[in-house]
DSSP file (Angstrom, degrees, kcal/mol; ACC not computed):
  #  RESIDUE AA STRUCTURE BP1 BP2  ACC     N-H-->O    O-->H-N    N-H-->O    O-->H-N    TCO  KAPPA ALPHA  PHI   PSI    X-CA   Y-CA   Z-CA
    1    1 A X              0   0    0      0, 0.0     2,-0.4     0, 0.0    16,-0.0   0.000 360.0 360.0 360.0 138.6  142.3   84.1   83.2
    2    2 A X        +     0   0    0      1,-0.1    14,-0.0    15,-0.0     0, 0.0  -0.706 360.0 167.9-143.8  88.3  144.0   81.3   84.4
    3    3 A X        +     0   0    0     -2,-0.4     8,-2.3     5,-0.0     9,-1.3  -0.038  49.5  91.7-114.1  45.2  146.6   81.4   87.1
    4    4 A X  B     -A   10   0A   0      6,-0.2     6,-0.2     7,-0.1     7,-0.0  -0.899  68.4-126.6-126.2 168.2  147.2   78.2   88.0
    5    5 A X    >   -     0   0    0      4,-1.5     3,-1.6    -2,-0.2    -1,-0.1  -0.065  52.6 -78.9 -85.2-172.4  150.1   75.6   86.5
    6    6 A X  T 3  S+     0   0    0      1,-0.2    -1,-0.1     2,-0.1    -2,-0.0   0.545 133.0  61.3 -81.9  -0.9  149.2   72.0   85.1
    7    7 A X  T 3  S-     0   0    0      2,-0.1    -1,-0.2     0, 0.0    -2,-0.0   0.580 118.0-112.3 -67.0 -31.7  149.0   70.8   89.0
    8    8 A X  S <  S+     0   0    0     -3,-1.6     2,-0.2     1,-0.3    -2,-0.1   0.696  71.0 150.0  70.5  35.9  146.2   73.3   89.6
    9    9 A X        -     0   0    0      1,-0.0    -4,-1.5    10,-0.0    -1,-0.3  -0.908  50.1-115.8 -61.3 119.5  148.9   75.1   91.9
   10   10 A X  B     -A    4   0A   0     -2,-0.2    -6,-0.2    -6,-0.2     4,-0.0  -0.290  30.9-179.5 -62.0 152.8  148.4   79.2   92.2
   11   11 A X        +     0   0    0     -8,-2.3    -1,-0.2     2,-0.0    -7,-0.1   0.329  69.5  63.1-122.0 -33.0  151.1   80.8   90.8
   12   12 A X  S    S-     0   0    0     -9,-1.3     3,-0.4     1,-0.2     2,-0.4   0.504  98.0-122.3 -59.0 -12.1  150.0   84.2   91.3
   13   13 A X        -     0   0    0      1,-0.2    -1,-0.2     2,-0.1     6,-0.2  -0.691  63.0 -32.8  98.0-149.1  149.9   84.3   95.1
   14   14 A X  S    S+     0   0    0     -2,-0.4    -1,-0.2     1,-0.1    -2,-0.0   0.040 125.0  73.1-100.0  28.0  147.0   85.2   97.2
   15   15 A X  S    S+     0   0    0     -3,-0.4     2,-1.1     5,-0.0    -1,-0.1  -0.350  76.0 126.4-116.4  16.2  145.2   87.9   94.4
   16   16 A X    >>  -     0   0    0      1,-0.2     4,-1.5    -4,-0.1     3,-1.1  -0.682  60.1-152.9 -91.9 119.2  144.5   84.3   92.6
   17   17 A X  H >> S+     0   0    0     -2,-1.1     4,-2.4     1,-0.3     3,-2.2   0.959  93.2  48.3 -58.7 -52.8  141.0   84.4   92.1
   18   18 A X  H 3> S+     0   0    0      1,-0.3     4,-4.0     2,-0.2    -1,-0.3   0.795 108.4  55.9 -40.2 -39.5  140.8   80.3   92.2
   19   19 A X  H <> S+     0   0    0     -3,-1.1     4,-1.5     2,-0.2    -1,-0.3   0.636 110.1  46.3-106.0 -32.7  142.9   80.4   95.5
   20   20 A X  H <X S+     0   0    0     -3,-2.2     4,-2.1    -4,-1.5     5,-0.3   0.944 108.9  54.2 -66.0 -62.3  140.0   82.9   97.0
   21   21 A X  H >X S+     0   0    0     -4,-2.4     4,-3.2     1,-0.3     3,-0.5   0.967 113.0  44.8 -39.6 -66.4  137.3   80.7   95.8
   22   22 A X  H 3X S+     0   0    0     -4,-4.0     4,-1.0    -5,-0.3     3,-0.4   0.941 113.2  47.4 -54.6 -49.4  139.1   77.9   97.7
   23   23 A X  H 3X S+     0   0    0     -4,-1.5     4,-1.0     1,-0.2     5,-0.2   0.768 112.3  47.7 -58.3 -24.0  139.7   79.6  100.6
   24   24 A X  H XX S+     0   0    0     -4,-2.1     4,-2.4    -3,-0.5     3,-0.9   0.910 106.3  61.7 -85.6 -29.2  136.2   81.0  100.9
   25   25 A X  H 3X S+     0   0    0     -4,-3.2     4,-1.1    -3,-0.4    -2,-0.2   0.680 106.9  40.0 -72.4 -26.9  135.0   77.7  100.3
   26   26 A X  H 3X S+     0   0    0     -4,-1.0     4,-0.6     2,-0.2    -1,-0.3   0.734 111.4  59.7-103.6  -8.2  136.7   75.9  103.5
   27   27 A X  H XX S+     0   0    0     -4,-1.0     4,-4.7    -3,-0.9     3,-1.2   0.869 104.5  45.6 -83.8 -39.3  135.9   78.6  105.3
   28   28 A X  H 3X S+     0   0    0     -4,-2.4     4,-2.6     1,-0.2    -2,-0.2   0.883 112.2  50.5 -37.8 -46.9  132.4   78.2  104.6
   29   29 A X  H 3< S+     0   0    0     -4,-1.1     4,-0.4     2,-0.2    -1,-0.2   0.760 108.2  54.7 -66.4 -23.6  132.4   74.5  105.3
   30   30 A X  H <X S+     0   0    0     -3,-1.2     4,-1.2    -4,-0.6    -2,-0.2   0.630 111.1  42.7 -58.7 -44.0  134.2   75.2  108.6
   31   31 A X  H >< S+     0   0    0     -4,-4.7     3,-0.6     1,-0.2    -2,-0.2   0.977 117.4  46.6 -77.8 -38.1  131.4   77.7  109.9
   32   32 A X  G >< S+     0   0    0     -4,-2.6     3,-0.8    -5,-0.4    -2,-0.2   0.650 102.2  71.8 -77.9 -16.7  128.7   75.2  108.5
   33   33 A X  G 34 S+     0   0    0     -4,-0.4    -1,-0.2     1,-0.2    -2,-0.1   0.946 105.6  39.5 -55.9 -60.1  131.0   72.1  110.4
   34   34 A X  G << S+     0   0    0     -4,-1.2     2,-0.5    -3,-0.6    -1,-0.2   0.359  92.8 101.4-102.3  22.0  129.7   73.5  113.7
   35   35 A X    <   -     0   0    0     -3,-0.8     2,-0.5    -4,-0.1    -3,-0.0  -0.651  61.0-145.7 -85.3 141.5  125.9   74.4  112.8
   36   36 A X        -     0   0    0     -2,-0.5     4,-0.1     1,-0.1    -2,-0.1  -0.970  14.5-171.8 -96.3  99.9  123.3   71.9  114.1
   37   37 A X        +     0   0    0     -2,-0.5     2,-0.2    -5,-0.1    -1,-0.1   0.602  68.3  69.0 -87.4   6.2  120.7   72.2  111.1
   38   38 A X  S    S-     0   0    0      2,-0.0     2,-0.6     3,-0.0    -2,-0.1  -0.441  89.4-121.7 -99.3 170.8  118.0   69.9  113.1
   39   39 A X    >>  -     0   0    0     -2,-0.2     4,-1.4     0, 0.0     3,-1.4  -0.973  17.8-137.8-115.8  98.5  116.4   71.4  116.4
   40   40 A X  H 3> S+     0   0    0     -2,-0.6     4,-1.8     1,-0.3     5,-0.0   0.703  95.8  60.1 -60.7  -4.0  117.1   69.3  119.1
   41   41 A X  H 3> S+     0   0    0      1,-0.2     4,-3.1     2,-0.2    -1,-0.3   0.875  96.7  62.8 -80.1 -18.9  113.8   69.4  120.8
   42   42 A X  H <> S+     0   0    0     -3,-1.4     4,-1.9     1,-0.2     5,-0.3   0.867 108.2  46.4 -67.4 -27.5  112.4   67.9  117.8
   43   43 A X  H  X S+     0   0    0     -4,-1.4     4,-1.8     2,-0.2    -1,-0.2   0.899 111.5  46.3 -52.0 -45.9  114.7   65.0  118.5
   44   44 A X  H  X S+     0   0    0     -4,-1.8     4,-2.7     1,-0.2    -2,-0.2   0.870 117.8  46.2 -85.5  -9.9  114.0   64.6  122.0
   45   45 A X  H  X S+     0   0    0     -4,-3.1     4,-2.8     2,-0.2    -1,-0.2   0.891 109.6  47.3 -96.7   2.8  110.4   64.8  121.2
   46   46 A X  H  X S+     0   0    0     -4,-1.9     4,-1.3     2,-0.2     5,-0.2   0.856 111.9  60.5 -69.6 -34.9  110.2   62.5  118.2
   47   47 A X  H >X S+     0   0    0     -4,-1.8     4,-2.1    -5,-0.3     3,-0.9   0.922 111.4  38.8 -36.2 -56.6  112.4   60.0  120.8
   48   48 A X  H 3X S+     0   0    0     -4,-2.7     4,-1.7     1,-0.3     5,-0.2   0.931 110.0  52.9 -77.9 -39.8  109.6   60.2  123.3
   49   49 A X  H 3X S+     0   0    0     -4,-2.8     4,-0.6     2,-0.2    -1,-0.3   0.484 111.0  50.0 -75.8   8.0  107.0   60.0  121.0
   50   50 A X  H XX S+     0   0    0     -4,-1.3     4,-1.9    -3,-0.9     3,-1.3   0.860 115.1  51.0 -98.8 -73.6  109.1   56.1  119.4
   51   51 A X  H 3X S+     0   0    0     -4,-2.1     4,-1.2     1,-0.3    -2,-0.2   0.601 102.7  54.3 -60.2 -18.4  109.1   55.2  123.1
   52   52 A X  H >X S+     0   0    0     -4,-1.7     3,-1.7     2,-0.2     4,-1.3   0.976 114.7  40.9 -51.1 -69.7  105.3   55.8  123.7
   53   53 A X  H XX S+     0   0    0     -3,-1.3     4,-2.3    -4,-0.6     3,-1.8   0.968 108.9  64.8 -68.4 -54.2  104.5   53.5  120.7
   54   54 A X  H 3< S+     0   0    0     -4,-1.9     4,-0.5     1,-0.2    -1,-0.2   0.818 113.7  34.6   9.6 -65.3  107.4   51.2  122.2
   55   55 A X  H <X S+     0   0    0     -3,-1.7     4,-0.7    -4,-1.2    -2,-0.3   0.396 116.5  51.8-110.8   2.5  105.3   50.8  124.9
   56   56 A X  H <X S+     0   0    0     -3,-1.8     4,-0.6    -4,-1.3    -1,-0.2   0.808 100.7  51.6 -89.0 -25.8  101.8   50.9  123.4
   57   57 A X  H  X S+     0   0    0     -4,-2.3     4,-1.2    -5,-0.3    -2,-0.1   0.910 113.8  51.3 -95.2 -26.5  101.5   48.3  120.6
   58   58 A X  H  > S+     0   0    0     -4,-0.5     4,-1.8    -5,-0.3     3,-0.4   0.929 117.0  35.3 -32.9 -76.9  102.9   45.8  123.1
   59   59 A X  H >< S+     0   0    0     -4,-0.7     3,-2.2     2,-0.2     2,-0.8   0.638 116.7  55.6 -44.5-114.7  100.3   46.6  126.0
   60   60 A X  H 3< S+     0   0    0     -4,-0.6    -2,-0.2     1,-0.4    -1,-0.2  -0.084 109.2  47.0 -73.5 -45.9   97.8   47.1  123.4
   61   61 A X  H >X S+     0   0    0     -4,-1.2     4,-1.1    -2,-0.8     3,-0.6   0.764 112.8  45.1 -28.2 -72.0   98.7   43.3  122.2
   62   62 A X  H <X S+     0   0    0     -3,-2.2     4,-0.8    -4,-1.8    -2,-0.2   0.539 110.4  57.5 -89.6   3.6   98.7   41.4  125.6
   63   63 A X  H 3> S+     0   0    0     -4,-0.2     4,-0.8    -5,-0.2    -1,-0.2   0.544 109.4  42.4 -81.0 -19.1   95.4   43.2  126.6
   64   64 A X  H <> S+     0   0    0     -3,-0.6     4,-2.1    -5,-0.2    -2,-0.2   0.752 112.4  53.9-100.0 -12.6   93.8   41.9  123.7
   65   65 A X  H  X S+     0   0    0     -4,-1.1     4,-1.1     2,-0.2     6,-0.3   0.783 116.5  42.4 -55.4 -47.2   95.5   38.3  124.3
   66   66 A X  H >X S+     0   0    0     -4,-0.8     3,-3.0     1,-0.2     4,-2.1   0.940 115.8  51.4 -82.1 -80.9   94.0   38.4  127.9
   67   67 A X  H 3< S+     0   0    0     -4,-0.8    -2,-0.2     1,-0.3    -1,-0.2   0.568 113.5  36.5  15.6 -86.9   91.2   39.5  126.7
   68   68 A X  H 3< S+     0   0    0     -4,-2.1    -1,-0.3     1,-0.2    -2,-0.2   0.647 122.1  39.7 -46.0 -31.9   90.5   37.2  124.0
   69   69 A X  H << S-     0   0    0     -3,-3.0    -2,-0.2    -4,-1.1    -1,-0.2   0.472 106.8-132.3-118.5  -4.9   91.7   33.7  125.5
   70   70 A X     <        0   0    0     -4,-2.1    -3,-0.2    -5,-0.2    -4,-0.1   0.688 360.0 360.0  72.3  14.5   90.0   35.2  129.1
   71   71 A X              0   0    0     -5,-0.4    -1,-0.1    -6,-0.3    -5,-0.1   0.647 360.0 360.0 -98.1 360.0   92.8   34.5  131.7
């Protein structure tokens, strides 16, 4: 059944199945708009764990410089 015109306008009103499909389909994207699907502590703790290594391979680096060359 097909009750939209060559525009892919309803002509039938709101009992137009297509014209539910669309509607259910923005609302769905609307509810899903304001979901966070990540956990934000897993952000903050992959964050700390970048700045740990930040700050290791660097130390880790001039300790083996001093180290090495003795000063």
């Amino acid at each position: 059944m097909n009750c939209c015109n060559a525009n892919g306008e309803c002509t039938q009103g709101r009992d137009c199945p297509i014209r539910k499909q669309r509607a259910k389909e923005v609302s769905e994207a609307f509810i899903n708009l304001h979901r966070s699907p990540d956990d934000p502590y897993e952000d903050v703790t992959d964050s700390f764990k970048g700045l740990i290594a930040f700050i290791t391979v660097p130390a880790a680096i001039m300790l083996f410089t001093v180290w090495y060359w003795g000063k």
